[in-house]
Backbone bond lengths (Angstrom), bond angles and torsions (degrees), N, CA, C in turn:
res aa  C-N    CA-C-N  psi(-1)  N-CA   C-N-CA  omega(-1)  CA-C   N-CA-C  phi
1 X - - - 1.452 - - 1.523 109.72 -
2 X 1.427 120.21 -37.83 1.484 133.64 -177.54 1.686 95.64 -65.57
3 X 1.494 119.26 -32.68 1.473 102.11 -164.51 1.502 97.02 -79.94
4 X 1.766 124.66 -32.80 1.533 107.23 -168.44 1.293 103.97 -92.92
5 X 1.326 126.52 16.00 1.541 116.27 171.29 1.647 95.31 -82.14
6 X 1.603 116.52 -63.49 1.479 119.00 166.40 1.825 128.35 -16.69
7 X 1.693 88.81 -62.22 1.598 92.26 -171.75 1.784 103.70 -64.73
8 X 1.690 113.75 -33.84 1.808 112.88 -168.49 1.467 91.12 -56.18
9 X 1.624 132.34 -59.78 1.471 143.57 -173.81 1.658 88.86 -35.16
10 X 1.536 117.96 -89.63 1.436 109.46 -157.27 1.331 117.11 -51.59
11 X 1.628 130.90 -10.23 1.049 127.51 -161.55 1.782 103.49 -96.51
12 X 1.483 98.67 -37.13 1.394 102.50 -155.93 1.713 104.49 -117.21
13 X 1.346 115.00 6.84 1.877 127.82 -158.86 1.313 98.90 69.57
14 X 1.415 105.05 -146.80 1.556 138.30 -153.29 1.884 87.83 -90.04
15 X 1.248 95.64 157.57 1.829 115.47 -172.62 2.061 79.77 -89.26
16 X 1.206 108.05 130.13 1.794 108.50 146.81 1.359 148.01 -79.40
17 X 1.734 76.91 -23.72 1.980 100.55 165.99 1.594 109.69 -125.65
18 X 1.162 92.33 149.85 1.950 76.21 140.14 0.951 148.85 -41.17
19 X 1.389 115.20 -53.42 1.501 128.96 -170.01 1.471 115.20 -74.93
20 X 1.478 106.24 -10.12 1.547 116.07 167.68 1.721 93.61 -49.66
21 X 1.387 137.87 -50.08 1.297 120.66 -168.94 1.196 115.35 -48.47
22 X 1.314 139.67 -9.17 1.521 138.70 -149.67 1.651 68.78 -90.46
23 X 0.740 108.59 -51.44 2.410 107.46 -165.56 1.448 99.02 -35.20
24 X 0.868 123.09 -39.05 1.948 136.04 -173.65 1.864 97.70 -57.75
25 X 1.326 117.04 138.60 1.158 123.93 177.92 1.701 96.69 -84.62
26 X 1.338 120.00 142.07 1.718 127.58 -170.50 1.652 120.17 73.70
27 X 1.259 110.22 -16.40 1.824 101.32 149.32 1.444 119.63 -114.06
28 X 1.543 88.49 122.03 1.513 121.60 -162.83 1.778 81.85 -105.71
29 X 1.615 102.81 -175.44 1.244 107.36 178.10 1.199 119.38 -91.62
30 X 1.137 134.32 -14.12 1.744 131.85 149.72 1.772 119.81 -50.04
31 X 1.539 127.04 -30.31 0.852 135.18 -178.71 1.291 107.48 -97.60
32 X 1.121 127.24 -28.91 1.484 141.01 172.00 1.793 103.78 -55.56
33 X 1.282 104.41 -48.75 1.608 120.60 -148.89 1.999 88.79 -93.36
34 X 1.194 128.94 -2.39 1.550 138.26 -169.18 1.808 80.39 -107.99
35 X 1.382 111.12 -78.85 1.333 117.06 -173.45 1.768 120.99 -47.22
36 X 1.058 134.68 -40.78 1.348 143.80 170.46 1.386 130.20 -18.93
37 X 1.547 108.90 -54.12 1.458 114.32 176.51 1.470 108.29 -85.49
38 X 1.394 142.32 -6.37 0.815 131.05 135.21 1.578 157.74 -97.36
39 X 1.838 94.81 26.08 1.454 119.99 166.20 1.355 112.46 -90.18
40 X 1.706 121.37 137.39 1.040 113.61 168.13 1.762 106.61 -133.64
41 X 1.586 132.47 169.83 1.219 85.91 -168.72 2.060 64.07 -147.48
């Protein structure tokens, strides 16, 4: 999961939201909604 968060960054820059993670293949919104309080950007 750490490698396609990496490759979306080099592909696409920096996330502007959070919810840019949903773009990542394997965060859905249950994993999104686990991950959240500890995203900061």
């Amino acid at each position: 999961m750490a490698q396609r968060i990496l490759d979306y960054r080099k592909k696409n820059g920096n996330f502007k939201r959070i919810q840019d993670l949903m773009k990542i293949k394997g965060i859905g919104e249950k994993v999104f909604a686990k991950l959240q309080p500890l995203i900061t950007i």
